[in-house]
N, C-alpha and C positions, 0 to 999 in steps of 0.2 A: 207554425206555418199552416198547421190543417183546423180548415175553421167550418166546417161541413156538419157539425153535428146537430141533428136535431132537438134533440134532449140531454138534458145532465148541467152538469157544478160544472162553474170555472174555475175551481177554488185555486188553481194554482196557476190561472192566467197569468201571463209577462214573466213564468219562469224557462228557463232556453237552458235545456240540457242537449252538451253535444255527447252522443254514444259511440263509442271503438268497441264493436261486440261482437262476438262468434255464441254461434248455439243457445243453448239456452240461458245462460248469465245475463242476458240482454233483456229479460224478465225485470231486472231491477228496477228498469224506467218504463216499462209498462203502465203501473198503478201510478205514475205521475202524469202520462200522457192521457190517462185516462180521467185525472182531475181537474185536464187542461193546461199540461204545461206543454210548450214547443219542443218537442222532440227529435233532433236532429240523425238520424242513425247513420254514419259516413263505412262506408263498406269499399273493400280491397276491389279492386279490380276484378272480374268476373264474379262478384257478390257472395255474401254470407252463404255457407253453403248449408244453412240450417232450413231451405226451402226443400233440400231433398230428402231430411233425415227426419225420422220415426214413422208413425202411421196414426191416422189417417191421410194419405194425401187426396187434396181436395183441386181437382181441375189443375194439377200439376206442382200447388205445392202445399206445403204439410201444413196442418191443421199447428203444427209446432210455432212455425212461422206467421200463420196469421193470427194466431193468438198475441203472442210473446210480441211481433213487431207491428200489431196496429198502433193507428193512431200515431205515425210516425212521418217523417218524412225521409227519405233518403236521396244521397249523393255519393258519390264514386270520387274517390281519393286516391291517387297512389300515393303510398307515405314515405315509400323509397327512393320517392325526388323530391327534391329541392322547391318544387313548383306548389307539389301536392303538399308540402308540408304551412307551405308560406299561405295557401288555401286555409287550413286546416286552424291556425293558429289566428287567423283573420275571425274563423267562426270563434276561438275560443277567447277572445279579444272580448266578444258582445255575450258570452255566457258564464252564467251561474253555475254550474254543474259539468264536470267531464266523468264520462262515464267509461272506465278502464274493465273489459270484461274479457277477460281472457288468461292468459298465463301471466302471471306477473312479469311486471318489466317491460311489457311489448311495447308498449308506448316509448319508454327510454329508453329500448333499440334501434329506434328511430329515431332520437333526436327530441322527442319529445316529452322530456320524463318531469316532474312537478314544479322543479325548479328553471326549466324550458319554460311551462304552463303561468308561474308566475309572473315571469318577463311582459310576458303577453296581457295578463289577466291577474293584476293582485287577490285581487277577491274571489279568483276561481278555488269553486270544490273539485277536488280529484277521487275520485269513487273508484277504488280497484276490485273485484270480485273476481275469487279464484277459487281452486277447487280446494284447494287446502295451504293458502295463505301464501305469505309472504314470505314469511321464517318455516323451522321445521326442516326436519330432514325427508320430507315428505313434499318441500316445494314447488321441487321440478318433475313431480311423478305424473305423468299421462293419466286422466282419466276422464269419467265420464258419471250421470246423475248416481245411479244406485250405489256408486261407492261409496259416496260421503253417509248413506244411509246405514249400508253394512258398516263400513268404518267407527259409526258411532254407535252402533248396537241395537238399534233400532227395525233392521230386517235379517232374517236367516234363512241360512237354507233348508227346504223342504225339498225330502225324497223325491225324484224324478224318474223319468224310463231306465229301467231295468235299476233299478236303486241309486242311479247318478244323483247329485245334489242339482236342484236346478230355483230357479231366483219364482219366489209365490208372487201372487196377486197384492203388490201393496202400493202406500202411498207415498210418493216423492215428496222426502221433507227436504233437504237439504239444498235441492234447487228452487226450493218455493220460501222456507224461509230466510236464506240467507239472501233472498230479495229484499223482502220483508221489512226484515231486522235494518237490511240498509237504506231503505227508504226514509224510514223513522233518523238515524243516524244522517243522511243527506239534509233533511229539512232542517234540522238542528245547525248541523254546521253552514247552512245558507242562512237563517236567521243571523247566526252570530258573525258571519262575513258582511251581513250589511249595516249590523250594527258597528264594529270594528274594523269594518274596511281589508281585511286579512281574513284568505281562503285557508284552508289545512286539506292535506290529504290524508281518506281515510282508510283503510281496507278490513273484506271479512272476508274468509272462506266459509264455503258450504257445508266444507262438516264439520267445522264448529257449528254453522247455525242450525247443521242437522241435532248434534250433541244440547246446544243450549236448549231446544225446542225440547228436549225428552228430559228438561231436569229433573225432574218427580223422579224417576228412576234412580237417575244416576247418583243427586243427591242421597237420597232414601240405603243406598248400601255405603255409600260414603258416612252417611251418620250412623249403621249400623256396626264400622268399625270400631267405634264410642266403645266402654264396657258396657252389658247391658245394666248396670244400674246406674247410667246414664243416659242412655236413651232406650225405650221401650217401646212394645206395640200400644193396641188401643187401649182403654180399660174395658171399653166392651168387649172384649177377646180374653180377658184377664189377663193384658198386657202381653200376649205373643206376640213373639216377631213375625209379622207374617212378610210373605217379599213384596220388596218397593213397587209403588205405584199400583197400575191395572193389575199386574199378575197375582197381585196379594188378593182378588174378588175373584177367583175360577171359583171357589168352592162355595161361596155367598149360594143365599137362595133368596132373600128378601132384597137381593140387586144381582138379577140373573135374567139370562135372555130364556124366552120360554115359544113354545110353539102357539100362533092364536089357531083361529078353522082355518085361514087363508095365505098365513105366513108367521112371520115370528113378530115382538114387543121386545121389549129390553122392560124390567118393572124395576122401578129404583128407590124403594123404601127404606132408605136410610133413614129415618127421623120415624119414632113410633106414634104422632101424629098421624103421618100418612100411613103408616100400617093399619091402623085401627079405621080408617078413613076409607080403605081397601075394604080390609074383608068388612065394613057395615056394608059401600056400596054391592059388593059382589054377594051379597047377603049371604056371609060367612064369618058371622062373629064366634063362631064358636075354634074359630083357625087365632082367633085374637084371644080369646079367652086362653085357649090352650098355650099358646107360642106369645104371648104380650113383647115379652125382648127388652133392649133398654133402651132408656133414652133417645140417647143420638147412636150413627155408627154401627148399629147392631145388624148385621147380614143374617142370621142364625146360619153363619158358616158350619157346613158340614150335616146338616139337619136333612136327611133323606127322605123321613118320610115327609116333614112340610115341602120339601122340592114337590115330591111327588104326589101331593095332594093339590101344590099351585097350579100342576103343569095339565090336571084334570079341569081347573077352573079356566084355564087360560083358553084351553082347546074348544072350549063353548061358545063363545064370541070371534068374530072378522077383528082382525089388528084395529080398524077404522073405529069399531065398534067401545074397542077398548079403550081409543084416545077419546073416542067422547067422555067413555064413564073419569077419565080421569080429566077433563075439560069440568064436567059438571061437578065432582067431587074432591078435588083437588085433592088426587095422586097423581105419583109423577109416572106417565109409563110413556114410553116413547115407540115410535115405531121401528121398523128395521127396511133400511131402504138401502136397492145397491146402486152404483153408480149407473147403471143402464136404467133402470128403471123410477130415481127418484125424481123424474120431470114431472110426474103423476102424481106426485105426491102436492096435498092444497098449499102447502104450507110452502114448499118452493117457487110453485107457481102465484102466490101470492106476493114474494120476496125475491125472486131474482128471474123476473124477465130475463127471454132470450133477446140477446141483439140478433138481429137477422143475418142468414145467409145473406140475404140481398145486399146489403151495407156492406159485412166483411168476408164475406165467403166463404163464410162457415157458422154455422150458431156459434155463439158464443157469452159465456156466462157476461153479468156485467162486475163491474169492480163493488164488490159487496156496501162498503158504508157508503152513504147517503146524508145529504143535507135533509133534515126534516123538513116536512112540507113537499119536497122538491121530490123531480124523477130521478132514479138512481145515475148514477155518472156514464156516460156514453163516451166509448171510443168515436175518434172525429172523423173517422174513416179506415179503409182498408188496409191491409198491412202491402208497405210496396215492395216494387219492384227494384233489383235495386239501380240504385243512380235515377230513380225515377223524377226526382224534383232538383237534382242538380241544376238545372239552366235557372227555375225558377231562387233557388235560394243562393246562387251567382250573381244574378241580377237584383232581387228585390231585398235580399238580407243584406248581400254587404255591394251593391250597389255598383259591380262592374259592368263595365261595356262590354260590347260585343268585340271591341278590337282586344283591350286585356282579356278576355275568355279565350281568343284565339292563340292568344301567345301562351298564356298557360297551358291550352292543349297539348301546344306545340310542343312546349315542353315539360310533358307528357305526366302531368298535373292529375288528368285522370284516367290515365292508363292507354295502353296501346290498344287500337282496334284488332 
């Protein structure tokens, strides 16, 4: 319905996803609306209440909300009549995609559960997204983003006031992946519904997609129950087991964060290529001489005094400074940027324009891949209000008059004033 955008891919123009979403799970069909599919987002009577939750809020509603539901349109349902529902099943009649975001089941406590969905719609996909699935004895348990995150091992708690455990500074995976992952899984199964005429329903929870996301980990001690003369560390460690994934690199020093004059690098000399490629540029062959290492893989884990000879080298040059030398001499060293501050950094501002407050009411990053050649993918508008395009997607989607709109109000289709 929202065709305002100035720039971006249509890449998934004439696809009509209808959404049933609360809070953030409603993320799913984001990155679709953002590659141009029609987004329908149908909300309870007095609206998602995901405009007043978290922070930023931005001229009254959360930076949550116009993220997660631009580029959408919405309309106001009540699903617990008869009216709202015959509405409802009209839009899933002309769409490819239902998008179930909330506890499991909600849909089929109303009447409209897959097999409702196919009556209407053979070819519809049914997308369910929950916190932790379908099955499990953990199905019906209330929660909210960071647990899928703790739940899968991937955040702990850190000391707080007066020694309380209290939740650090991290990144939401589990509500950002198990979008993701189902996006990938939605297109899939709409391909194969219009080749074979026959929709499926699919579902994930989030902390599985939180858990799938950190496989390295989890894999990594899972094959560590092996004997060890079945699975080993590196050979350049002289095959120690060191622990799965990132936490096996704290003691690394040839892939270690180090201080520059201005802030900190990450230097990531795994390959003795780029070691000896280092200390030529930083005109310190005698650190290569001395410390050569092996091949591939080699951190010279544990090595204090090369830390602390690097960490002399590092404090001489601005971070900037640093990525040049590794621009011009091919090492890898990276910068260290935080979320407040990497807009400043060339290499973002290079790669992900902001879409403007002006368009959605709040900056907002864009949907990262890109058609070559082309501007990166634009949301087509603001995120609404809700029941904002009801009249319009009554009338121009499925094509009622103004007397049938009256009778469904009446009977109270889209809730009581």
């Amino acid at each position: 319905m929202r065709d305002d955008a100035p720039v971006g891919s249509g890449l998934l123009a004439g696809l009509r996803v209808v959404e049933c979403s609360m809070l953030g799970p409603g993320a799913v069909s984001t990155p679709l609306a953002d590659l141009g599919a029609d987004v329908i987002k149908v909300e309870p009577p007095g609206g998602d209440y995901i405009r007043k939750m978290s922070w930023p809020v931005v001229q009254g509603d959360s930076l949550l909300h116009l993220h997660i539901s631009r580029g959408k349109s919405s309309i106001v349902l009540d699903l617990r009549t008869a009216a709202g529902r015959e509405v409802f099943l009209a839009l899933v009649a002309g769409a490819d995609v239902v998008v179930e975001a909330m506890r499991p089941g909600g849909l089929d406590r109303r009447g409209l559960g897959y097999e409702r969905l196919r009556e209407a719609n053979p070819r519809v996909v049914l997308f369910t997204v929950s916190g932790y699935g379908m099955t499990g004895p953990y199905r019906d348990l209330p929660s909210h983003g960071i647990a899928y995150d703790a739940w899968a091992g991937t955040v702990a708690p850190v000391p707080g006031p007066g020694g309380l455990p209290s939740i650090p500074d991290h990144t939401s995976i589990g509500i950002t992946a198990g979008p993701l992952f189902g996006t990938a899984a939605i297109l899939a199964a709409v391909l194969r519904a219009r080749e074979s005429g026959a929709g499926c329903h699919l579902e994930v929870a989030q902390s599985d997609a939180a858990a799938a996301f950190d496989w390295l980990r989890s894999e990594g001690h899972r094959a560590y129950e092996r004997p060890a003369e079945e699975v080993t560390g590196n050979p350049s460690d002289g095959f120690e087991r060191r622990p799965p994934g990132t936490a096996g690199m704290a003691d690394g020093v040839r892939y270690q964060f180090y201080a520059s004059a201005d802030g900190h690098i990450l230097f990531m000399a795994s390959e003795q290529k780029f070691w000896k490629n280092f200390c030529s540029a930083a005109g310190r062959d005698d650190l290569y001489d001395a410390r050569p290492g092996a091949r591939l893989a080699d951190h010279a884990r544990g090595d204090l005094w090369l830390r602390r000879e690097l960490a002399g080298v590092f404090r001489r040059r601005t971070t900037a400074q640093w990525v040049e030398l590794g621009l011009a001499h091919d090492v890898p060293i990276a910068p260290v940027n935080t979320p407040a501050g990497i807009a400043a950094d060339p290499q973002f501002a290079d790669r992900m324009p902001w879409q403007g407050a002006d368009r959605l009411g709040a900056d907002q990053l864009p949907f990262p891949v890109r058609v070559v050649g082309e501007p990166p993918p634009a949301a087509s508008g603001r995120a609404p209000s809700a029941g904002e395009h009801t009249g319009e997607i009554l009338r121009d989607l499925l094509g009622l008059g103004e007397a049938r709109i009256a009778e469904l109000r009446a009977a109270g289709a889209f809730g009581t004033a």
